[in-house]
GULUMZA-958955 format. One line per 3 residues: number of its first residue (from 1); their letters; for each residue x, y, z of N, C-alpha, C. Coordinates in steps of 0.2 Angstrom, whole numbers, plus 2048, in hexadecimal, padded with zeros to 3 digits. Example, Ala and Ser with C-alpha at 12.3 -4.5 7.8 and 13.67 -1.06 7.14 Angstrom:
2
1	AS	842/7E4/827/83E/7EA/827/842/7F0/827 | 840/7F5/823/844/7FB/824/840/800/827
***
This chain:
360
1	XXX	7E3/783/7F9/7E9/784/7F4/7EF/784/7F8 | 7F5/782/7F4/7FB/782/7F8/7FE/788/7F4 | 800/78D/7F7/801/794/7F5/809/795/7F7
4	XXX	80D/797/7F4/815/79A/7F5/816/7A1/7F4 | 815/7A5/7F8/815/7AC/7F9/81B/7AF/7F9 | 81E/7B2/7F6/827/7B5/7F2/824/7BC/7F8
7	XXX	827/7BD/7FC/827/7C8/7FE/82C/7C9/803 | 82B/7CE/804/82E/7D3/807/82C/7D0/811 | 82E/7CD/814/82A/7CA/819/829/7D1/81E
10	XXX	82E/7D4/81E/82D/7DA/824/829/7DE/822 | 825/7DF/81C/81F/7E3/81A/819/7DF/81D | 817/7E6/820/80F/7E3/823/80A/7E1/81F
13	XXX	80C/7E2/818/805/7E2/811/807/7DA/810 | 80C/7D8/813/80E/7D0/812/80A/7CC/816 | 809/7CE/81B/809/7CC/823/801/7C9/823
16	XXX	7FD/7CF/81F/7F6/7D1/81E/7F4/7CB/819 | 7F9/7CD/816/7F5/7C9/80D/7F6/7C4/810 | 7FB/7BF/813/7FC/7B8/812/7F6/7B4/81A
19	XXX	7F5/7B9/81E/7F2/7B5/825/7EB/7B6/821 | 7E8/7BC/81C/7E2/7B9/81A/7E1/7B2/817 | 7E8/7B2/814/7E6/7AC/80E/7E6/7A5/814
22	XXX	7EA/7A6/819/7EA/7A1/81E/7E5/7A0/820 | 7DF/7A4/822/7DB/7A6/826/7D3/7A4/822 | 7D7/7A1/81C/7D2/79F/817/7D3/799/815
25	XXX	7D6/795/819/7D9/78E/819/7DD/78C/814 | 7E3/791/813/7E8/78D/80B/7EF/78D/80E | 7F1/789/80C/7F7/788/80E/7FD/78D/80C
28	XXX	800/793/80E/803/797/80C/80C/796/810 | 80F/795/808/816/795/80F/819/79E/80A | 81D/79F/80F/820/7A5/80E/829/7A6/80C
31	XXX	82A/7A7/807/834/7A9/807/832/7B0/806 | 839/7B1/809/83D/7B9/809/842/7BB/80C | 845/7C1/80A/84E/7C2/80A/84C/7C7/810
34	XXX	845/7C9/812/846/7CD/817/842/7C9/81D | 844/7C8/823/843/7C8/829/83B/7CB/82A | 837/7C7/82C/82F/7CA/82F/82D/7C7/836
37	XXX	829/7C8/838/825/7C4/83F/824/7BD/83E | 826/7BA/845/826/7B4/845/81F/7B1/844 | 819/7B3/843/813/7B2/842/813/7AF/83B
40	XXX	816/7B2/837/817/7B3/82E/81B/7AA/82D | 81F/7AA/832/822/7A4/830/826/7A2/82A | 82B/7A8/825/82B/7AA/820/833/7A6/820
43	XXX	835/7A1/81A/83B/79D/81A/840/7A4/818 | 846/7A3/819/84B/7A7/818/84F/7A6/811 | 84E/7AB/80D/852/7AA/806/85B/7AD/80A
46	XXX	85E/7AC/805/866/7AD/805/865/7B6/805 | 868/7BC/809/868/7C0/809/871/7C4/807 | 874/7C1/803/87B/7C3/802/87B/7CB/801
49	XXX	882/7CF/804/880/7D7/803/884/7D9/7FA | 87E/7D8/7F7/87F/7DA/7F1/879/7E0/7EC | 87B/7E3/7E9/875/7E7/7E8/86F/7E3/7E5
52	XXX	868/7E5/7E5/862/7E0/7E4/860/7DC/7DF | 864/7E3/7D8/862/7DF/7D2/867/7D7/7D1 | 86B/7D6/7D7/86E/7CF/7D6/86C/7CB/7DD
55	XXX	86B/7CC/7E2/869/7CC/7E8/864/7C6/7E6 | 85C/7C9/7E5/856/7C5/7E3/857/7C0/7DF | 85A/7C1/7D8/85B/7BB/7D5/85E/7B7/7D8
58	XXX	865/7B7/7DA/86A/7B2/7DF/863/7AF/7E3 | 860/7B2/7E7/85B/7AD/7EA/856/7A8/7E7 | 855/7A9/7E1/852/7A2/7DE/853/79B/7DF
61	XXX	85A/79A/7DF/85D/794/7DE/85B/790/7E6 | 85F/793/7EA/85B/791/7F0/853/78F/7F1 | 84F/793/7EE/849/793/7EF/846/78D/7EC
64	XXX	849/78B/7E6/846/785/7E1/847/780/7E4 | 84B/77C/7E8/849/777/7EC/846/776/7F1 | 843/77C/7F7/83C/77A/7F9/837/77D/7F5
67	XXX	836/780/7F2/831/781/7ED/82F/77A/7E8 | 836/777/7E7/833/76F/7E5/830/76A/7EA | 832/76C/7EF/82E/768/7F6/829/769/7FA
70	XXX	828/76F/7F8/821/772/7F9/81B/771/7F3 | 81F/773/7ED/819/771/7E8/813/775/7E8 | 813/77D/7E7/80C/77F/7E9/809/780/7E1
73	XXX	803/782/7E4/7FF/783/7DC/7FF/788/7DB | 800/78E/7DC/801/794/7DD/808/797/7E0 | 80B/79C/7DB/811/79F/7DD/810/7A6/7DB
76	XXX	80F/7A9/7E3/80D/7AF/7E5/810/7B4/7E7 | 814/7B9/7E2/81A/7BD/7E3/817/7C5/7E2 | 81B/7C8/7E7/818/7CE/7E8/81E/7D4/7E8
79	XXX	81C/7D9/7E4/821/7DE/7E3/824/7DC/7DA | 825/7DE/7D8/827/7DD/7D1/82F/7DB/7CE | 833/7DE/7CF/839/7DF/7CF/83D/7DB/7D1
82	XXX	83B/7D9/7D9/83F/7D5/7DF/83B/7CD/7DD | 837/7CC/7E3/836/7C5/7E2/831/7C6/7DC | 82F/7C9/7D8/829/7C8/7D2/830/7C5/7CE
85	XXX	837/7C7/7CE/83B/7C5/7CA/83D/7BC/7CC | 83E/7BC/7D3/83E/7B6/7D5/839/7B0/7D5 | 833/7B3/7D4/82F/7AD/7D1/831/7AC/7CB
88	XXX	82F/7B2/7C6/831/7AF/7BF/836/7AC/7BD | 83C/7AD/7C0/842/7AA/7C1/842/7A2/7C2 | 83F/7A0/7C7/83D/79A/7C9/83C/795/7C6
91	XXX	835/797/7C0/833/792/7B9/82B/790/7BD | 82B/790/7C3/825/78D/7C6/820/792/7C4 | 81A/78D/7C1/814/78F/7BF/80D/78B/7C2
94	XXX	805/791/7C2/808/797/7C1/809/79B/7C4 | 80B/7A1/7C2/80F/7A8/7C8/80A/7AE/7C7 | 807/7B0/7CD/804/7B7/7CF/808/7BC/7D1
97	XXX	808/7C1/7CD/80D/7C6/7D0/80B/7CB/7D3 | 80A/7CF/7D8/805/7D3/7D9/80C/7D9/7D9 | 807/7E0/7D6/80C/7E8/7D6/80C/7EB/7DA
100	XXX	80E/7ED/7E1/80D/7F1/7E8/80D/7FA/7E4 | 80F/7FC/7DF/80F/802/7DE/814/805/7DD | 81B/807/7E0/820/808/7DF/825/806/7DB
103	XXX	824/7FE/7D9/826/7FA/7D4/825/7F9/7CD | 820/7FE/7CC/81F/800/7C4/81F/806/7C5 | 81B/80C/7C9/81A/810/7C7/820/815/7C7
106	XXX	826/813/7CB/82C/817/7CE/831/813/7C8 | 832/80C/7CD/83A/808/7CC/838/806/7C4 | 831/805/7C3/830/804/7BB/832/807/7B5
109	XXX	832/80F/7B8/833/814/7B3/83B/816/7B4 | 840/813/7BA/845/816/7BA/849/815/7B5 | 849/811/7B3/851/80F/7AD/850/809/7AA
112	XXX	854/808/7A6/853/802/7A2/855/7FE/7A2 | 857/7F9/7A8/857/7F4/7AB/84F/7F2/7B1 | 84E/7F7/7B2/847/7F7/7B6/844/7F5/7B3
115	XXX	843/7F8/7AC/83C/7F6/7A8/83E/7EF/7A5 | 844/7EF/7A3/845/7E6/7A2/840/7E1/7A5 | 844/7E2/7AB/843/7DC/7B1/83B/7DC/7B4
118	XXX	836/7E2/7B4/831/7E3/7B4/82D/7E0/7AD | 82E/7E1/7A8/82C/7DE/7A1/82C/7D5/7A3 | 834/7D4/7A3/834/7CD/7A4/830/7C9/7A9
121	XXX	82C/7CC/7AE/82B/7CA/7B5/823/7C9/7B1 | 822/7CF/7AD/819/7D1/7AC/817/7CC/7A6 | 81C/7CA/7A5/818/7C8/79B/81C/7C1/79F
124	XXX	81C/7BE/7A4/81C/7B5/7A7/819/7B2/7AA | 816/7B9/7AF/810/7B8/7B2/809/7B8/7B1 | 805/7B1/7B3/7FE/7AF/7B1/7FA/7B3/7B5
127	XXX	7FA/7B9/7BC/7F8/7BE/7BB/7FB/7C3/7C0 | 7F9/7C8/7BC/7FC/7CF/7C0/7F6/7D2/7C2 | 7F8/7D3/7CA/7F3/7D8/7D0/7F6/7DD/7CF
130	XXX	7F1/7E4/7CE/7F3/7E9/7CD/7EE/7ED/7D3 | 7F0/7F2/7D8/7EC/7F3/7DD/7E8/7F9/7DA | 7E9/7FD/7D4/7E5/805/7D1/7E4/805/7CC
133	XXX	7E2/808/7C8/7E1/808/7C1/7E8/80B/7BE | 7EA/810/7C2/7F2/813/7BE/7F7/80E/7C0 | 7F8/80A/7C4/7FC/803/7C5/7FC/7FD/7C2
136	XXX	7F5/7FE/7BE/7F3/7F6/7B8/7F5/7FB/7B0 | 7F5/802/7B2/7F6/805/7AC/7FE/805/7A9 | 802/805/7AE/808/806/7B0/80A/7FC/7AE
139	XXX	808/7F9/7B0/80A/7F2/7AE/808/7F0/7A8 | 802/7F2/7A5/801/7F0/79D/805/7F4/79A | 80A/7FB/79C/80F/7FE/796/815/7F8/797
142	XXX	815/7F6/79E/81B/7F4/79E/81C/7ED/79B | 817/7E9/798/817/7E4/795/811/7DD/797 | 80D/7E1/79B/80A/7DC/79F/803/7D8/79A
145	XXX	801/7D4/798/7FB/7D2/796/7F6/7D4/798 | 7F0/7D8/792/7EA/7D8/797/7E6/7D3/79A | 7E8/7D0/795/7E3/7C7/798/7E5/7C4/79E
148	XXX	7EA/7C8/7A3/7EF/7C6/7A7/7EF/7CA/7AD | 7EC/7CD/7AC/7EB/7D7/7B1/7E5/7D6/7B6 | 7E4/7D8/7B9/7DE/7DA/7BE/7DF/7E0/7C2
151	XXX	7DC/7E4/7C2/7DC/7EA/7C8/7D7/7E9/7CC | 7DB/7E5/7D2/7D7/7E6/7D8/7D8/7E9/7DF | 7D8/7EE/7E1/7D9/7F3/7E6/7DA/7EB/7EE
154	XXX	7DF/7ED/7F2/7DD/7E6/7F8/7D8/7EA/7FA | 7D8/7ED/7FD/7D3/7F1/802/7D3/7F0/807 | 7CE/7F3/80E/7D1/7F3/813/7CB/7EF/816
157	XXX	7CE/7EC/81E/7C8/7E8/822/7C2/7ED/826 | 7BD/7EF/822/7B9/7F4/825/7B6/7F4/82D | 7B8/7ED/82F/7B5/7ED/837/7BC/7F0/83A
160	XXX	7C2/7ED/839/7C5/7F2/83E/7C9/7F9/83C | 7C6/7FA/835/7C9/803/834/7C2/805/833 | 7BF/807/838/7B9/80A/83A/7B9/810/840
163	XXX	7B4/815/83D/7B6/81A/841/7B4/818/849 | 7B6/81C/84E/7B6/81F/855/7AF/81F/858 | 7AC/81F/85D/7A7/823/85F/7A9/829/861
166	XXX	7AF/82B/863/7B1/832/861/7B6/835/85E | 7B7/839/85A/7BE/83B/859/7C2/842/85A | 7C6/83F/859/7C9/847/85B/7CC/84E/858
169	XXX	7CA/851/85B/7C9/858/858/7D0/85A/857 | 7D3/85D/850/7D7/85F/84E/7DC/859/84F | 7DD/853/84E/7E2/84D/84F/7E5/84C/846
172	XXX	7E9/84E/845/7EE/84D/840/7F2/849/83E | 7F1/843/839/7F3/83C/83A/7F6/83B/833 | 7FE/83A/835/800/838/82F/803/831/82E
175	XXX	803/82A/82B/804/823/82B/809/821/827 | 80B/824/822/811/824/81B/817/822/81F | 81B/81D/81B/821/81E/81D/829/824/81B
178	XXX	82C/823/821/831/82A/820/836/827/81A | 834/82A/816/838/829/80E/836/82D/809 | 83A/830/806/83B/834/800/834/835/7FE
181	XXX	830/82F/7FB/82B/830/7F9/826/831/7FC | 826/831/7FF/81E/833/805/81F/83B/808 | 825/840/805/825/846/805/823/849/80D
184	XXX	823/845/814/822/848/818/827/84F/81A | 82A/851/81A/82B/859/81A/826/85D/818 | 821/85D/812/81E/861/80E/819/861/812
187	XXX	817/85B/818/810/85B/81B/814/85E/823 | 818/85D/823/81B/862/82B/81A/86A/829 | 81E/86C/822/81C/871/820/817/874/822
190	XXX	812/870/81D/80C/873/81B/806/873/823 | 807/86E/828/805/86F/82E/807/873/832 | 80B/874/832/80F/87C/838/80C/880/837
193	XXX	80A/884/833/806/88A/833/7FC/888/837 | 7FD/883/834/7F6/881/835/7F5/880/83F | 7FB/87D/840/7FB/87D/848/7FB/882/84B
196	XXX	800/886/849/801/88B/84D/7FC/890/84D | 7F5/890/847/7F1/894/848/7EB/891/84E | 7EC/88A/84E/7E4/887/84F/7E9/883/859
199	XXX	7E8/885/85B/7EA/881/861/7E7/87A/865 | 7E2/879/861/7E1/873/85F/7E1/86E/85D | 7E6/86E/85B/7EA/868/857/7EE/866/856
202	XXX	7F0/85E/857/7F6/85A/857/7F6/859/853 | 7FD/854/851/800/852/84C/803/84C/84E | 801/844/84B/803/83E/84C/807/83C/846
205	XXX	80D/83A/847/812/839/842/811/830/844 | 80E/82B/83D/812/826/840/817/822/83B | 818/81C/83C/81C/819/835/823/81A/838
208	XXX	829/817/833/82E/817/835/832/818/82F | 839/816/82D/83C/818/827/842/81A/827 | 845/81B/820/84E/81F/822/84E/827/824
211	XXX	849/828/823/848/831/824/844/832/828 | 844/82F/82F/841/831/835/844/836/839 | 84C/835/83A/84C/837/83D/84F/840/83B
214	XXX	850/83F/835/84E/847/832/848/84B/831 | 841/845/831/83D/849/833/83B/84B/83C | 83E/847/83F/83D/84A/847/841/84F/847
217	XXX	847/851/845/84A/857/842/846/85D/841 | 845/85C/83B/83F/860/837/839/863/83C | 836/85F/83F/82E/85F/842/830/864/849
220	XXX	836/863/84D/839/865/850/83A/86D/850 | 83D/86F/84B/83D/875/846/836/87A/847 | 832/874/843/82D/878/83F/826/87A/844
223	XXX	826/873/84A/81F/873/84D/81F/874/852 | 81A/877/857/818/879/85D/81B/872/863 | 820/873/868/822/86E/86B/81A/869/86D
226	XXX	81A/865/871/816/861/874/80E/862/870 | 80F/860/86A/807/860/863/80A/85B/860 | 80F/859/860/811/852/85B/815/84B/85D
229	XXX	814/848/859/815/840/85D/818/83B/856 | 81D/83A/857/820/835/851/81E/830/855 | 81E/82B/854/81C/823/856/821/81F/855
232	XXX	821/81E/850/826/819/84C/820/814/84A | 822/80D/847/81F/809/845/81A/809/848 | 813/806/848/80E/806/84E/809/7FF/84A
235	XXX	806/7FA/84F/804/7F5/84B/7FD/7F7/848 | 7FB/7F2/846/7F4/7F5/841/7EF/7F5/846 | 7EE/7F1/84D/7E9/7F4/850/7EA/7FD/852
238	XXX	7F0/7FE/855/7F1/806/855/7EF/808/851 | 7F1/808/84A/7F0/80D/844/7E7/80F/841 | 7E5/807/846/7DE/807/843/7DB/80E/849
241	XXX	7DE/80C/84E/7DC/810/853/7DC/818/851 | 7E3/819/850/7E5/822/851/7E2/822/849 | 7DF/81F/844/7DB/822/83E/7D5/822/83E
244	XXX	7D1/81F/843/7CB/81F/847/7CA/825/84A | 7CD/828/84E/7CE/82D/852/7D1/834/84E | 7D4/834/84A/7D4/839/846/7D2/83C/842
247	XXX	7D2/843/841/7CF/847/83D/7D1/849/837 | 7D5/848/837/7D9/84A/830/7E0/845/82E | 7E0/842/829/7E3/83D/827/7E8/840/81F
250	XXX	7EE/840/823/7F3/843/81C/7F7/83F/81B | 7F8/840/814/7FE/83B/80F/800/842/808 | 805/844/809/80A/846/802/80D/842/7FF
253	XXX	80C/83D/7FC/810/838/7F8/80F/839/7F5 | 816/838/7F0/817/83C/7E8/817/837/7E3 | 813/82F/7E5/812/82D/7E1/80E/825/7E7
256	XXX	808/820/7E1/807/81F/7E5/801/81A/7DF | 800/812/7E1/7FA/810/7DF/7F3/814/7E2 | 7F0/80B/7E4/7EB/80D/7EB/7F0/80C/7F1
259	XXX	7EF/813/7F4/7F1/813/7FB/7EE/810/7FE | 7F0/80A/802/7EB/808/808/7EB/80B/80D | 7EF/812/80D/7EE/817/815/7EA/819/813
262	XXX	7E8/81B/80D/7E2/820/80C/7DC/81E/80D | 7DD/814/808/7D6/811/80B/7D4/812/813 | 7D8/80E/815/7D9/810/81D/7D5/816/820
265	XXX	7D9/81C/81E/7D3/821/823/7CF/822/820 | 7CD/822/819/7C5/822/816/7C1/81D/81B | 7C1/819/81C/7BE/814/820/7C0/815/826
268	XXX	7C2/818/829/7C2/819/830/7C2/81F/832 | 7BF/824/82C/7BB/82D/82F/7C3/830/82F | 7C6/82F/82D/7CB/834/82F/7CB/839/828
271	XXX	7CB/83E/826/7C9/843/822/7D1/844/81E | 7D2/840/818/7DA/841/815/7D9/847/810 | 7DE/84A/811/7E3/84F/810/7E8/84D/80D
274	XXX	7E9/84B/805/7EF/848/803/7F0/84A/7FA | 7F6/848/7F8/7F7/84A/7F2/7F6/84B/7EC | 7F4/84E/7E6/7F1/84E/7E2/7F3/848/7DC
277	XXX	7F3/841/7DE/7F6/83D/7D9/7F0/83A/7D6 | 7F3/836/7D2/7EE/831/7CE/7EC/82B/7D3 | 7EF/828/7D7/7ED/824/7D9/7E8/825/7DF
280	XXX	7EB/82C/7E2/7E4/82E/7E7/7DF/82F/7E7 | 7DD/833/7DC/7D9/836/7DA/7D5/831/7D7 | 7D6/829/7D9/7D0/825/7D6/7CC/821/7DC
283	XXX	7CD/828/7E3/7C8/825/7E8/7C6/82B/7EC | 7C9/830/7E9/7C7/837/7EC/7C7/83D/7E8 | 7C2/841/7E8/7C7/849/7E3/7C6/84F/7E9
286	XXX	7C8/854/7E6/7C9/859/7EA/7C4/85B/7EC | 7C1/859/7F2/7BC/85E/7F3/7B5/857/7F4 | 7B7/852/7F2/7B4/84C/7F1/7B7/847/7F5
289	XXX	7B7/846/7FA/7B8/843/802/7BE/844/801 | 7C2/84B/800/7CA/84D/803/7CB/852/800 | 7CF/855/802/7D2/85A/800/7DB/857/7FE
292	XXX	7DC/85B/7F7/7E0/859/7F3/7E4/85E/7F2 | 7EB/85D/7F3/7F2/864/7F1/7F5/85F/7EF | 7F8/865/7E9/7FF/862/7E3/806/85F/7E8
295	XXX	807/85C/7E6/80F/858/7E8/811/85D/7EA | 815/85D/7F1/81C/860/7F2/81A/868/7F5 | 814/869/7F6/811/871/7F6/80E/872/7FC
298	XXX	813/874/803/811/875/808/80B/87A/80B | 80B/880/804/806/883/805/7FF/882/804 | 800/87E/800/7FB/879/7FD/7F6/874/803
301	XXX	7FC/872/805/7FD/86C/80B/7F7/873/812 | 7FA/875/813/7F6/87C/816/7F0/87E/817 | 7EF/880/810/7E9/881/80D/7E4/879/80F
304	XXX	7E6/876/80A/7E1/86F/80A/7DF/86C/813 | 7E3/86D/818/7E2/86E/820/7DC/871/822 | 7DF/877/821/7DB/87B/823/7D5/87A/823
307	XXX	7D4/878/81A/7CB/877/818/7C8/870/81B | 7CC/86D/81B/7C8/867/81E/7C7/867/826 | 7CA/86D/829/7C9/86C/830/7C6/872/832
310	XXX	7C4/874/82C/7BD/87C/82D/7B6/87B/82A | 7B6/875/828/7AF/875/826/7AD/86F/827 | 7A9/86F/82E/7A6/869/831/79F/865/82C
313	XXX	79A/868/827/795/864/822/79C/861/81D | 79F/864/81B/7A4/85F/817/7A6/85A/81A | 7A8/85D/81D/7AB/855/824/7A6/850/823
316	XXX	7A0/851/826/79B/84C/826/799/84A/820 | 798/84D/819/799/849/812/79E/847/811 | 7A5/849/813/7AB/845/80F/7A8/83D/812
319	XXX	7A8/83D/81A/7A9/838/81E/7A3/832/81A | 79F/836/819/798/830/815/79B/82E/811 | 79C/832/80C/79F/831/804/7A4/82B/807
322	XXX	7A9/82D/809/7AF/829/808/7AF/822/80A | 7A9/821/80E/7A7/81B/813/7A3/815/80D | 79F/819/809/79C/817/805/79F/813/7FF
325	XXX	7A4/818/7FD/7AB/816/7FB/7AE/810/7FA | 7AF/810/801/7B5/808/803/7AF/804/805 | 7AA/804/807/7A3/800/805/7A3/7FC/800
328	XXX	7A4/801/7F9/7A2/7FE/7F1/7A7/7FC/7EE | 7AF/7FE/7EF/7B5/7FC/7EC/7BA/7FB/7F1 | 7B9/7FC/7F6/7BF/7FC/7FB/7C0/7F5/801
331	XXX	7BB/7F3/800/7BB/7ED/805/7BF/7E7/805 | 7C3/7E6/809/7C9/7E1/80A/7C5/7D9/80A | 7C0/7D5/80B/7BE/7D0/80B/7BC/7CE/804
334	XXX	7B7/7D3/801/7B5/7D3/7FB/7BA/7D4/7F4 | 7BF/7D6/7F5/7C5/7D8/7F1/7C9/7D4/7F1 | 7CB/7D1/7F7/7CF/7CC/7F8/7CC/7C6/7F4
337	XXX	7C5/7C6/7F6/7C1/7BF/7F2/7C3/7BE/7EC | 7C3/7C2/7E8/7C3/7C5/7E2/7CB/7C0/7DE | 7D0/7C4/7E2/7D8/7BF/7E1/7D8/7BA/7E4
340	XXX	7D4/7B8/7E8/7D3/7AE/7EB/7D1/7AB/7E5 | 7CC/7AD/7E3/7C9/7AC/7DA/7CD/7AB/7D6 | 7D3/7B0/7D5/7D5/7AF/7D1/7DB/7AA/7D1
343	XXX	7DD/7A8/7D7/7E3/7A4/7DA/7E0/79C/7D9 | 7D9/79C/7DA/7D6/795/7D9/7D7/792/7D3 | 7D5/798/7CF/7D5/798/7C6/7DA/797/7C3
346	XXX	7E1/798/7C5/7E7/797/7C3/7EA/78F/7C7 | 7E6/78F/7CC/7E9/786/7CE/7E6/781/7CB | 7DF/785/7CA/7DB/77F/7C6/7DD/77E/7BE
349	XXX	7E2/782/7BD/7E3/783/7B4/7DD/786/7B0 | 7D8/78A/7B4/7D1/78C/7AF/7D4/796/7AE | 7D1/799/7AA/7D2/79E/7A9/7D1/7A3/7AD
352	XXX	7D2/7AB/7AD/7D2/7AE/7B4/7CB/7B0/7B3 | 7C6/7B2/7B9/7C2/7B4/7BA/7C3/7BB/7B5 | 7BC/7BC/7B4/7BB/7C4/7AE/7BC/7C9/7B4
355	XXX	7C0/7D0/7B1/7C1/7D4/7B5/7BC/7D9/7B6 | 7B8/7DA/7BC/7B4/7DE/7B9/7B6/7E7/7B9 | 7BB/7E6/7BD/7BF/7EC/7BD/7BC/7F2/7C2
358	XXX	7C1/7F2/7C6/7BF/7F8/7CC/7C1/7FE/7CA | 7C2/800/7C7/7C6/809/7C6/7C0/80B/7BF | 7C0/810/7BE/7BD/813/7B7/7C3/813/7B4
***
């Protein structure tokens, strides 16, 4: 298939999604306003500094003459608001939109311009990828067709997020990036006490963001010198590595589809420790391969530590449980296959495949 992929290129969920479809022999070209690795090969839309809501549509117009010279069968836009609006803007059909999460469940509730441009995008599109059940829930309010919906989780590649032959004892691993919503202060919080009781244990910060270097501030403050390591960005063989290697895998996000960090250390033993949301609770519960604290509640954050790092037979059930888990709904070949299907289905002009639905 000749595929025209609309994203975000400096996101690595771009980088992923487009080298499997590569890697599956379709011809995939890439536009975007943001700059990615030369690997991506991703053509440059017009980036004028203006705010986004006029930003992304201004980039159409350029876009329409190699999109006419390219001629794909599929026009494959990711993110809802930005380029999900620049495909529908286009007229080229048909158009896949897929939801990353924060563009329904956050910017979609913001205001009402949001939900415009969200409604507009969802009721044009021949179909809509929703990565959780609260994200396909969240796009059928906003106007989306059920005939048009699918909730499919991407999942992760189970050979290289695979546990360790050994791992390490008390390694503390958080992946989120530094921004408002991923609430790392309330996991600094809620680790400090936990360190300073247990001398055993580090603390790996990685990811990047606008609020980095307030939290190196923070951590600074709050944490025992030489037990913690911010990184920065780190590639996916790294990440594959230090959540293979670790014991407990935290995430505070105050909002959230399917987290792929979560999938992530489920499938690579890392024992998560993370927020009590809806998107979390449709591959874990408290007590049922993680321990779970409410938003924003470092005591909480604390607590939920503690117990995952004092009782070794839960350990060894979570790690089953959750392996088994990403097994049965989390696998990145068999998932992806899934939306290959459904892209063929749309070049071909045939109806989508029936959905059999991952979520209850």
């Amino acid at each position: 298939m000749k595929i025209a992929t609309l994203s975000n290129a400096s996101v690595v969920h771009t980088l992923r999604w487009v080298e499997h479809l590569r890697s599956r022999g379709h011809d995939v070209r890439v536009w975007s306003l943001e700059r990615g690795p030369e690997s991506l090969g991703a053509r440059a839309l017009p980036e004028p500094p203006l705010p986004g809501f006029v930003r992304y549509p201004l980039a159409t117009l350029p876009l329409l003459r190699e999109l006419r010279e390219f001629a794909p069968e599929v026009i494959d836009a990711h993110y809802v608001p930005n380029y999900g609006l620049i495909g529908a803007l286009s007229g080229f059909r048909p158009l896949s939109v897929a939801a990353w999460g924060s563009d329904l469940l956050i910017a979609g509730k913001r205001d009402a311009l949001q939900r415009l441009r969200a409604r507009f995008v969802l009721r044009r599109a021949d179909l809509v990828i929703a990565d959780s059940g609260n994200l396909a829930a969240a796009a059928l309010a906003l106007g989306a067709p059920k005939r048009t919906l699918r909730a499919i989780p991407w999942g992760v590649d189970r050979e290289r997020f695979a546990p360790a032959a050994e791992r390490e004892a008390g390694l503390l691993l958080s992946t989120r990036m530094h921004e408002s919503v991923y609430d790392i202060p309330a996991l600094l919080r809620g680790v400090a006490p936990v360190m300073a009781r247990r001398p055993d244990t580090r603390l790996v910060i990685a990811g990047d963001g606008s609020l980095l270097e307030a939290h190196r501030a923070l951590a600074a403050e709050l944490l025992p010198a030489g037990r913690y390591e911010f990184t920065g960005r780190i590639t996916p063989a790294e990440l594959a590595r230090l959540l293979s290697r670790a014991e407990v895998y935290l995430s505070a996000s105050l909002s959230d589809s399917t987290s792929l960090s979560l999938l992530e250390a489920m499938s690579a033993g890392a024992l998560p420790v993370v927020s009590d949301i809806e998107g979390n609770r449709e591959w874990v519960a408290d007590g049922d391969g993680a321990r779970l604290f409410p938003c924003g509640d470092a005591a909480a954050v604390e607590r939920a530590v503690d117990a995952a790092l004092g009782d070794a037979a839960w350990a060894r059930r979570a790690r089953a449980r959750n392996a088994a888990v990403i097994a049965e709904r989390g696998d990145w070949h068999r998932n992806f296959a899934r939306i290959e299907q459904a892209f063929a289905a749309l070049a071909a002009g045939r109806p989508l495949p029936p959905d059999p639905g991952a979520f209850a």
